[in-house]
Every structure is written in structure tokens, then in C-alpha cells.
C-alpha positions as CSV (number, residue, x, y, z in Angstrom):
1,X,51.5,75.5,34.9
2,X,50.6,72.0,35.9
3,X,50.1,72.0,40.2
4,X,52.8,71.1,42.5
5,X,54.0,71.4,45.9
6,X,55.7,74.0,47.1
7,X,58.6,73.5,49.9
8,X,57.2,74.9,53.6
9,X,59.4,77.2,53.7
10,X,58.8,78.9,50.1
11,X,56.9,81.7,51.4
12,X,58.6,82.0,54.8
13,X,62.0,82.4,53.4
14,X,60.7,84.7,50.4
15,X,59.1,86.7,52.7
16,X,62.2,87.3,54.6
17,X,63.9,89.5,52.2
18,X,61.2,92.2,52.1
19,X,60.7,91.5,55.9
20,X,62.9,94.5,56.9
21,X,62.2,97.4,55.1
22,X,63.9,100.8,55.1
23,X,61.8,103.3,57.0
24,X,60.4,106.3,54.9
25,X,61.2,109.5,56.9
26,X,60.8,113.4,55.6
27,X,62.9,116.6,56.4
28,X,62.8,118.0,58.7
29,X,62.7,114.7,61.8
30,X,64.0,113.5,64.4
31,X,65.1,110.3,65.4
32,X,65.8,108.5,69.0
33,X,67.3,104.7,68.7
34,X,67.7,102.3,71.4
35,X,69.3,99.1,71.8
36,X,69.1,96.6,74.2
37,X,71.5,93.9,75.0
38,X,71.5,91.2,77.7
39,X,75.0,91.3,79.7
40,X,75.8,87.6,79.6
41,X,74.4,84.8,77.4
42,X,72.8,87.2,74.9
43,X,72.5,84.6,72.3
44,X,70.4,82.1,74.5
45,X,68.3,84.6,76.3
46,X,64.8,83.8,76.5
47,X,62.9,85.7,73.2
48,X,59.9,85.9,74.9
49,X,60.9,88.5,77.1
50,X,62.2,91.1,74.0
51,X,58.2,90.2,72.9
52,X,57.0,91.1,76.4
53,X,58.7,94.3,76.8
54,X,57.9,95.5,73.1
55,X,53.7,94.6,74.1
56,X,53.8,96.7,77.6
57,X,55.6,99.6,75.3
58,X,52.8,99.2,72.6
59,X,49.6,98.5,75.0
60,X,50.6,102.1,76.6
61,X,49.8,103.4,73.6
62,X,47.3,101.4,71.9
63,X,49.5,99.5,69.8
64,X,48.4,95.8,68.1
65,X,50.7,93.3,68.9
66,X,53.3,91.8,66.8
67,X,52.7,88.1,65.6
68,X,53.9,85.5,68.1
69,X,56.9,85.0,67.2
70,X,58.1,87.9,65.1
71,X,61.4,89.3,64.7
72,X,60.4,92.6,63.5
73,X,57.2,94.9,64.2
74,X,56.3,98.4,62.9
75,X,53.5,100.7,64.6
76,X,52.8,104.3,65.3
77,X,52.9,105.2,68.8
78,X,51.5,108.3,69.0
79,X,52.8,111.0,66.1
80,X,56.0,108.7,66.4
81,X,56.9,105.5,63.9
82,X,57.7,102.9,65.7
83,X,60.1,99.7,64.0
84,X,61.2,97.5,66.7
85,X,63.6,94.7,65.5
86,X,65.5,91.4,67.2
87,X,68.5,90.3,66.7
88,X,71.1,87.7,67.4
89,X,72.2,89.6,70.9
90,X,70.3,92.3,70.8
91,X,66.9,94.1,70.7
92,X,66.6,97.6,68.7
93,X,63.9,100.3,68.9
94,X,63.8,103.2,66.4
95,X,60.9,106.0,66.5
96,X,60.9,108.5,64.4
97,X,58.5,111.3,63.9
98,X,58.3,114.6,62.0
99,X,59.7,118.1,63.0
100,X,62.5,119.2,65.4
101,X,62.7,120.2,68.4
102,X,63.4,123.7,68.7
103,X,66.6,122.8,71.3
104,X,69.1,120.6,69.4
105,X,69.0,117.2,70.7
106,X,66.8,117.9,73.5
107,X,66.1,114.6,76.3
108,X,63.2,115.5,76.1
109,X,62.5,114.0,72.7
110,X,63.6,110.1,74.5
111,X,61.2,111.0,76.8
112,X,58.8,108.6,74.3
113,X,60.2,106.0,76.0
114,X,59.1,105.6,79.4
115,X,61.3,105.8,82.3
116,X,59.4,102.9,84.3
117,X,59.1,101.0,81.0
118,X,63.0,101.1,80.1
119,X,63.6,99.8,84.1
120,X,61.9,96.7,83.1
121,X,64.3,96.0,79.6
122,X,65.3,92.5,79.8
123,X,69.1,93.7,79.1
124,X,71.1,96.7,78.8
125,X,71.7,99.6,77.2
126,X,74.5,98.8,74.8
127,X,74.0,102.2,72.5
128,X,71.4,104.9,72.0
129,X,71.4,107.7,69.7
130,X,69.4,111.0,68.7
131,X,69.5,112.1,65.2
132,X,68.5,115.4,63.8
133,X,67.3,115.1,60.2
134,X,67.1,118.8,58.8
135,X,66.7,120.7,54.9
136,X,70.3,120.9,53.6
137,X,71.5,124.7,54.0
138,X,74.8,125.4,52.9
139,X,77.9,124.4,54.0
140,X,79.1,127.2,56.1
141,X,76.0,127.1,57.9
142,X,76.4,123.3,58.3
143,X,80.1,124.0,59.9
144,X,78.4,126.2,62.3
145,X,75.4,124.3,63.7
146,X,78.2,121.1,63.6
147,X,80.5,123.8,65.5
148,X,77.9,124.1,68.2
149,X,76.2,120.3,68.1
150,X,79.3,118.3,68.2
151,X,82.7,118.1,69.6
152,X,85.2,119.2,66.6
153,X,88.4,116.8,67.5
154,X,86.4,113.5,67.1
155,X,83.6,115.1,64.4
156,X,83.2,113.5,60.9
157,X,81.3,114.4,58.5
158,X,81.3,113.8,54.5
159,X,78.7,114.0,51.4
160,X,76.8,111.0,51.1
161,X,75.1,109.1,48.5
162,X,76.2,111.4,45.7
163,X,75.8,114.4,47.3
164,X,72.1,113.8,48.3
165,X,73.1,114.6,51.8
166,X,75.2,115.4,54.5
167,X,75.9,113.3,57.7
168,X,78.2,113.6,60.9
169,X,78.7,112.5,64.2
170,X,81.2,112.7,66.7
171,X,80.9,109.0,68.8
172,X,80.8,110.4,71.9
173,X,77.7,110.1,74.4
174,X,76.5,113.4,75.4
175,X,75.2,114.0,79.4
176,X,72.1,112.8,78.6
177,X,73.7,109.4,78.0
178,X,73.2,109.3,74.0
179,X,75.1,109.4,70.9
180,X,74.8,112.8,68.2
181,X,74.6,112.3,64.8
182,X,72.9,114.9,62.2
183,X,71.7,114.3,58.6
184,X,71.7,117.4,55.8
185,X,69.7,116.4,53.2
186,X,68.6,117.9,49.7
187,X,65.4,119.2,49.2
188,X,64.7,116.6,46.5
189,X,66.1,114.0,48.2
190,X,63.3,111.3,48.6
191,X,61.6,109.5,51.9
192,X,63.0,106.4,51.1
193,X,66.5,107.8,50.8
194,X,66.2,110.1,53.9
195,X,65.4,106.4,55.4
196,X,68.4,104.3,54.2
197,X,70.6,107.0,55.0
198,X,69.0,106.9,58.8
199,X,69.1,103.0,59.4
200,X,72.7,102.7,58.2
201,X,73.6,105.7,61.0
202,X,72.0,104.0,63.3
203,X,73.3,100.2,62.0
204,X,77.2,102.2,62.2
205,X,76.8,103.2,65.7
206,X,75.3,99.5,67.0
207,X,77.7,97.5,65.2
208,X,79.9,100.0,66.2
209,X,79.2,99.1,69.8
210,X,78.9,95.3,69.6
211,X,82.3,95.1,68.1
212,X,83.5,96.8,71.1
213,X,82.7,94.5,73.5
214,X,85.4,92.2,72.1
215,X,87.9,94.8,72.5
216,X,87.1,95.1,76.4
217,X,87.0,91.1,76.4
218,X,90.5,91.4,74.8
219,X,92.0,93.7,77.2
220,X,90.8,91.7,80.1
221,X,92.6,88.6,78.9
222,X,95.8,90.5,78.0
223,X,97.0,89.9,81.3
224,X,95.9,86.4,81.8
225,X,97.6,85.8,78.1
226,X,101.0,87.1,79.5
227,X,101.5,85.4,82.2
228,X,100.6,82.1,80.6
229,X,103.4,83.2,77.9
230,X,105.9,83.4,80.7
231,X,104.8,80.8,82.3
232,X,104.8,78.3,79.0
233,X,108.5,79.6,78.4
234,X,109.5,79.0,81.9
235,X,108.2,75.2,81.3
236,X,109.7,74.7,78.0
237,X,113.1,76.0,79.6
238,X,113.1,73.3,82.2
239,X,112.5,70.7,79.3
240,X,116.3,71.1,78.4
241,X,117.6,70.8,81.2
242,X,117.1,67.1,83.7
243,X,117.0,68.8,86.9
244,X,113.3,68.5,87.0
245,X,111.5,65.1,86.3
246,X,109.6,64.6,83.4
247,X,106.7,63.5,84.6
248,X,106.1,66.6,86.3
249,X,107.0,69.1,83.8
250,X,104.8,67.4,81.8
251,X,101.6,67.9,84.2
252,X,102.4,71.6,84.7
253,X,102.7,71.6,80.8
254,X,98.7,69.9,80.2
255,X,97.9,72.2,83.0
256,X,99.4,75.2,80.8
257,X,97.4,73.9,77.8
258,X,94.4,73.0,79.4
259,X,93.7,77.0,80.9
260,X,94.7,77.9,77.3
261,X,91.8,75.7,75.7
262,X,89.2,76.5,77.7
263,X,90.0,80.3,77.5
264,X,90.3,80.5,73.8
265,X,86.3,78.0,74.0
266,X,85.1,81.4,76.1
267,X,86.4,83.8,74.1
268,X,85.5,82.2,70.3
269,X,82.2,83.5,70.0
270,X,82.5,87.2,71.1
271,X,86.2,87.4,68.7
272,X,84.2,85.5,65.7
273,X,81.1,88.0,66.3
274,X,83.6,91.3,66.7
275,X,84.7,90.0,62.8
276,X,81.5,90.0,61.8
277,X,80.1,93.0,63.7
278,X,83.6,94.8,62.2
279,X,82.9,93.8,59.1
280,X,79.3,95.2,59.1
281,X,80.3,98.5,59.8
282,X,82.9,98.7,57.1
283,X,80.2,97.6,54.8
284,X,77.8,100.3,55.7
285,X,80.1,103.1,55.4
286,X,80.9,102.0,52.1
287,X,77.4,101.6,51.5
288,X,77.1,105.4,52.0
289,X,79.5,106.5,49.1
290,X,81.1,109.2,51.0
291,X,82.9,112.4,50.0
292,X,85.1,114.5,51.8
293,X,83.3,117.5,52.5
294,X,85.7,120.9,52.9
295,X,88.5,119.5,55.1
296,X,86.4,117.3,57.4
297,X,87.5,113.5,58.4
298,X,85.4,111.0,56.7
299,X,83.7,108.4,58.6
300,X,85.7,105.9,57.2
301,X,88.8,108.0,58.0
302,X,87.6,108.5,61.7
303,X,86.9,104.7,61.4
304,X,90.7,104.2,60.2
305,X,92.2,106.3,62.7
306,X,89.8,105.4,66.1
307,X,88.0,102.0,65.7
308,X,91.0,100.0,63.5
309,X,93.2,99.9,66.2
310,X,90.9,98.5,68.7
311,X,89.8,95.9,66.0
312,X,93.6,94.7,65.4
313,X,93.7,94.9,69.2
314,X,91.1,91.9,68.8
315,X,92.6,89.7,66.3
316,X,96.2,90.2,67.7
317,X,94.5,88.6,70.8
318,X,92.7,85.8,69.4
319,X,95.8,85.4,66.9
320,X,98.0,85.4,70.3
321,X,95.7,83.0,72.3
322,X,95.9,80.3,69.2
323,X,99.4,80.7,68.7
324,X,100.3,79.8,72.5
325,X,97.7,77.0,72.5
326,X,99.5,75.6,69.4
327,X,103.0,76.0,71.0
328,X,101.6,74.5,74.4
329,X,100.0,71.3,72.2
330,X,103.5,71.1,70.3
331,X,105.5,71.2,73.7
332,X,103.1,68.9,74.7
333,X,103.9,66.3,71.7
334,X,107.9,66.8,71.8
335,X,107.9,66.1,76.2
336,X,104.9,63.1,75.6
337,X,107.7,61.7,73.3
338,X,111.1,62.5,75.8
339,X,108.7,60.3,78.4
340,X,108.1,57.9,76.1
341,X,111.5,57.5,75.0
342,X,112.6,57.4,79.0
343,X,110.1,54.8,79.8
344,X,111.5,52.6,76.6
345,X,114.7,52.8,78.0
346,X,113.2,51.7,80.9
347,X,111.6,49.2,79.7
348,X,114.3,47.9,77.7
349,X,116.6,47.9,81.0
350,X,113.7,46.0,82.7
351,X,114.0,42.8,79.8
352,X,117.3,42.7,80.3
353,X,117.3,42.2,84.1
354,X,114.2,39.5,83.4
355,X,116.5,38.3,81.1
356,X,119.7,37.3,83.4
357,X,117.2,36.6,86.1
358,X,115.4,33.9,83.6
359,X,118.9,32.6,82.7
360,X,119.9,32.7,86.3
361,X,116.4,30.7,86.9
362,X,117.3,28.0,84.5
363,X,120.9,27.4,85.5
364,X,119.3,26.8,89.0
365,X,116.5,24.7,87.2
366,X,119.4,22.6,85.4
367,X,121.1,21.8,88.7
368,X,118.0,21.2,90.8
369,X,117.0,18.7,87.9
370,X,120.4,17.1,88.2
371,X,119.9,16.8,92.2
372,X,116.6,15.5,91.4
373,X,117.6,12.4,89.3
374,X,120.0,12.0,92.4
375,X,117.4,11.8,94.7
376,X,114.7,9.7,92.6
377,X,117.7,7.2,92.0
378,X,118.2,6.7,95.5
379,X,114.4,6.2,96.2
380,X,113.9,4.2,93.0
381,X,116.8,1.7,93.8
382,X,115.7,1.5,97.5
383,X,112.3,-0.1,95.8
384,X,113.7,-2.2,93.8
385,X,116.4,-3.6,95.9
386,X,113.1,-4.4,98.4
387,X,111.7,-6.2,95.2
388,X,114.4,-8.1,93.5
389,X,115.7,-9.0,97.6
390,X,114.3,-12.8,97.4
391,X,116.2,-13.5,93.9
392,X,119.5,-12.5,95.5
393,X,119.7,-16.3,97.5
394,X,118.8,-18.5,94.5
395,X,121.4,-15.9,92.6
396,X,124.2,-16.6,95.3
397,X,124.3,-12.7,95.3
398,X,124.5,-10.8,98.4
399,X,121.9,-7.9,99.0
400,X,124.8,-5.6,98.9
401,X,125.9,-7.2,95.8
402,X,122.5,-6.9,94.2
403,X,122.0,-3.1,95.1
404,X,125.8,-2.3,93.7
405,X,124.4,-4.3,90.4
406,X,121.2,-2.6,90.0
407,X,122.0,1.0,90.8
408,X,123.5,1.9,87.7
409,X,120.6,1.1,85.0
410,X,117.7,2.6,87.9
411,X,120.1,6.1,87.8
412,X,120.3,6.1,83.7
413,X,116.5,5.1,83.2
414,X,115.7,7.6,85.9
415,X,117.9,10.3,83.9
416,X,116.0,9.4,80.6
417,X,112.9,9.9,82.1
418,X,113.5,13.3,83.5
419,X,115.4,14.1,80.2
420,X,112.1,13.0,78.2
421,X,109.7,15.2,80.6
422,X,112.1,18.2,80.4
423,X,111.8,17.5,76.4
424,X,107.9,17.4,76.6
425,X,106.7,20.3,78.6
426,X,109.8,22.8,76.3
């Protein structure tokens, strides 16, 4: 093939799908998971510290470093596998290593982790987990060890993966602060397998988690929501009625609108990421092809019956908060136009009075110019009775006589004039 050059990214974006492999695990394990989440602003947090904290964790042990940069790091820390990943808002840790501990989901076992070293996380916990991954016995021994592990109201449990394994969990966090989940699988089930089916419990639970924290953002507006409602129906009332000025109404309403804009800005991103987060989990449960296992709820059941509700919780809410900024805009529109209607009427009453007052103006005009042709006249034939004063003896007119004989033409030539100048300036 002839050469040519390849796009920058080629190999960066090609190397991204085999960036994030499945661990490969045996029977029997066990498995502690951690993640870390900043408390506000967890998209926008600074990276570098996720990277710091991960070196300190690997230097105590020898560890090489990840790549500047990275998103994702694998190392063995110890007799434990280490695959450390970042995300979009959080930070994950998973270590896994071979054999049980001889005390079901001891603390101990988390005890990997350093106390002093998970002081310093740059976030919070937002879930941990420990997961036993033990030879499948059969089921009646599973029921038993699931009897004494979990607690039975809130367990589920179901074949997985064609009947490769068996997993469960209850979603509760045990005194030592940490989720239980246990994984049953078949002697010739293969590393690879045992590894999928351990990152989608753990991907379950965190998604799990994050999803939740629009729930609790939901419930805390709930109040706020409500007594906007009222308040928005209390201002639309007072639209049809007059006792209360427009104007007014109208402020309280943008008011109204405003506080429902900016809380519905806050609130986008955590309701758009609880979709996607929600929609994760579904996707991995499915991924596990599960199968009811003697009477037991199903994850996807336990998912039905506990999680839906909170995640309609969340779209009702952002579904509420739209629909009362859109009836806020429209009240907005319909009282914008009563005002503007008022005003034209007020406008329009405003013409008419400049109207009579400009006809009132030019009556006055008309008779001012009449008193003005008056009072010209007399000045004009004052002058020219002066002037024409020394014909009036060779005339054998008297001065009276010659003032009586030019008045008339000095009025009409002054009324012309004024006439033509009116004429002019219109």
C-alpha cells in the first residue's frame, strides 16, 4: 500500500477500545472496590489530584507510575491486582487477589488500603463494596451461606451468563461501611468470565450510587418546587381580576420565572447524568442474562421494585420543574401582551388629547393671525401716512382724509402677505 498520513488521533482513539480491559480473576477471590467522588464540582475537579493519590497508594508499595495523564492504570500491589480507573465524577479502585478469607467479608481484607492514605482522597466515598468470589456448590448450600452473609428481605440473587454462575447481593452497607455481593461460579467457568461478571457487580453498585444522588437532589427541590407552584397559581389568579396593577403582577411573575430558570440551569446536569447513570445499570443487568434461581428476586426485579421508583422520582421532578418554567414563560407572554394592550390604549387616549390640544392650538393660531394683520395694519398705515403726509397739500386732501383713503389697501396687502407666509411655511 502506497504511504500516507495517518490522522493524530488514529492510534489514540484505536487504542481506546482495548484501553479498559476486563480483569482476569480465579475461584476462589476476593474483591474490595472503592470509589471516590468529589462532593461538589466533580466534573471540573482538578485530575491531577486523582493521579497524586493513586502514586502515594502505588509508591507504598513499589508500584511504577501510570503515564502522565492516564485514565486508567493496572499494577500488583503486593499479592493484590490493582486496576485503578477515572471517570467523569469519579475515581474507582478495584484490588483483587486470590483466596478467601476464612471470616466472610472480613475488614480486614480493606485493610489494603491504608487508613492515612484514604484520609488524604481528594473526594468522598460515594460506594465501596467486598465481594466473595467462591467454587459453585449447590444451591442449597448457596441459600444457606446467602442465609448467613446477607439480609433475606432486600437479597437477590439469579443464574448468570447461562448458568456459568451465581451472583447476589442485598444493597445494604454492612457496619464496616461496605456493600456485600457474592459470586458462585462453575468450575469450568474461565478467568476472563469470573472477570466480566466482577466489573459489572461492581459497575451495578456505582452507577447504582451515582444515580442516586439525583434522587436526593430531587427531594431537596420538592419543596422549593411547591411553593413556587402555589405561588405561580396565586399570580396567575390575580391576572383575572384588576384589583392589582399590571405592572406589578408582572414583576412578581419574571421574578417567579427567573428562580425557575436558574434552578432547572443547577439541576440539568445531575437529572441528565441520573438518565445516563440509570440507564447504565439497566444495561448491565441485562448484560448478565439472568435467571431466576429457586424463588429468589432477580436483580432486575429488586431493580423494578427498589431503584425504579426513585428514578421516576427524578424525571417527575425535572418533568415538573420544565413544565412550571413553561407555564411561568407563557403567563409571562399572555400579561407582556394585557400591558401592552393597556399601554396602546393609553397611547391611543394620549393622540387624542394631542389631537384636540393641536386643534385647540390652531384655532388660537387662526385668531392671533387675524389680530396680527390688525395690528401690522395699524403700524403699516401709521408709516405710510408719515410718508405720503407732504402729497396731501398739493392733493387738497386733509391728513385725516389721506389716512381714511389709504387704510383700506395697507389692511388687504397686509392680509395677503400673512395669507402668503401662512401658505409657505404649511
Amino acid at each position: 500500500m502506497p504511504p500516507i498520513q495517518d490522522h493524530p488521533l488514529r492510534y489514540q482513539l484505536a487504542n481506546e477500545l482495548h484501553a479498559r480491559p476486563f480483569p482476569t480473576m480465579k475461584s476462589p477471590s476476593t474483591v474490595i472496590y472503592l470509589a471516590v467522588k468529589q462532593p461538589e464540582e466533580a466534573v471540573h475537579r482538578d485530575r491531577g489530584l486523582d493521579l497524586a493519590h493513586l502514586i502515594d497508594l502505588l509508591d507504598r508499595h513499589g508500584a511504577p507510575h501510570p503515564k502522565p495523564g492516564a485514565t486508567h492504570h493496572a499494577a500488583q500491589l503486593g499479592r493484590h491486582t490493582l486496576k485503578w480507573e477515572q471517570h467523569t465524577e469519579f475515581v474507582s479502585y478495584t484490588l483483587y487477589s486470590d483466596g478467601v478469607s476464612e471470616r466472610p467479608f472480613d475488614p480486614v481484607d480493606f485493610e489494603v488500603l491504608p487508613g492515612d492514605w484514604l484520609e488524604q482522597a481528594p473526594g468522598q466515598r460515594i460506594t465501596s463494596l467486598m465481594l466473595r468470589v467462591l467454587p459453585r456448590p449447590d444451591t442449597a448450600e448457596i441459600k444457606s451461606k446467602l442465609q448467613d452473609w446477607l439480609v433475606p428481605e432486600s437479597m437477590a440473587v439469579s443464574q448468570v451468563l447461562d448458568d456459568n454462575a451465581v451472583v447476589a447481593g442485598d444493597f445494604r452497607i454492612d457496619p464496616a461501611g461496605h456493600m456485600r455481593f457474592a459470586a458462585f461460579v462453575n468450575r469450568e467457568t474461565g478467568s476472563r468470565r469470573i472477570g466480566r461478571i466482577v466489573q459489572r457487580l461492581c459497575e451495578i453498585e456505582t452507577y447504582r450510587a451515582m444515580s442516586m444522588l439525583g434522587f436526593s437532589r430531587a427531594r431537596g427541590l420538592s419543596p422549593t418546587i411547591g411553593g413556587l407552584d402555589t405561588h405561580l397559581s396565586e399570580i396567575m389568579a390575580e391576572m383575572t381580576g384588576s384589583s392589582v396593577p399590571a405592572e406589578q403582577t408582572l414583576s412578581h411573575l419574571l421574578t417567579v420565572s427567573a428562580e425557575l430558570e436558574a434552578m432547572a440551569a443547577r439541576a440539568a446536569f445531575r437529572f441528565g447524568a441520573t438518565g445516563a447513570y440509570e440507564a447504565l445499570v439497566n444495561q448491565r443487568i441485562r448484560l448478565l442474562r439472568e435467571e431466576r434461581l429457586e424463588g429468589f428476586q432477580t436483580f432486575a426485579e429488586f431493580m423494578l421494585r427498589r431503584y425504579e421508583p426513585a428514578m421516576r422520582t427524578v424525571k417527575s421532578t425535572e418533568k415538573r420543574l420544565v413544565t412550571l418554567a413553561d407555564r411561568a414563560r407563557r403567563a409571562g407572554e399572555l400579561l407582556r401582551t394585557r400591558v401592552d394592550v393597556e399601554r396602546s390604549a393609553q397611547n391611543q387616549a394620549l393622540l387624542e388629547s394631542m389631537d384636540r390640544r393641536a386643534d385647540m392650538a390652531l384655532r388660537l393660531q387662526h385668531t392671533v393671525e387675524g389680530l396680527s394683520v390688525v395690528a401690522i395694519s395699524y403700524y403699516a398705515v401709521s408709516l405710510a401716512s408719515y410718508a405720503l403726509y407732504p402729497l396731501a397739500g398739493p392733493l387738497g386732501l386733509s391728513k385725516g382724509m389721506m389716512t381714511a383713503l389709504i387704510t383700506l389697501p395697507v389692511v388687504g396687502l397686509v392680509w395677503l402677505a400673512v395669507r402668503r407666509i401662512r401658505k409657505g411655511l404649511h
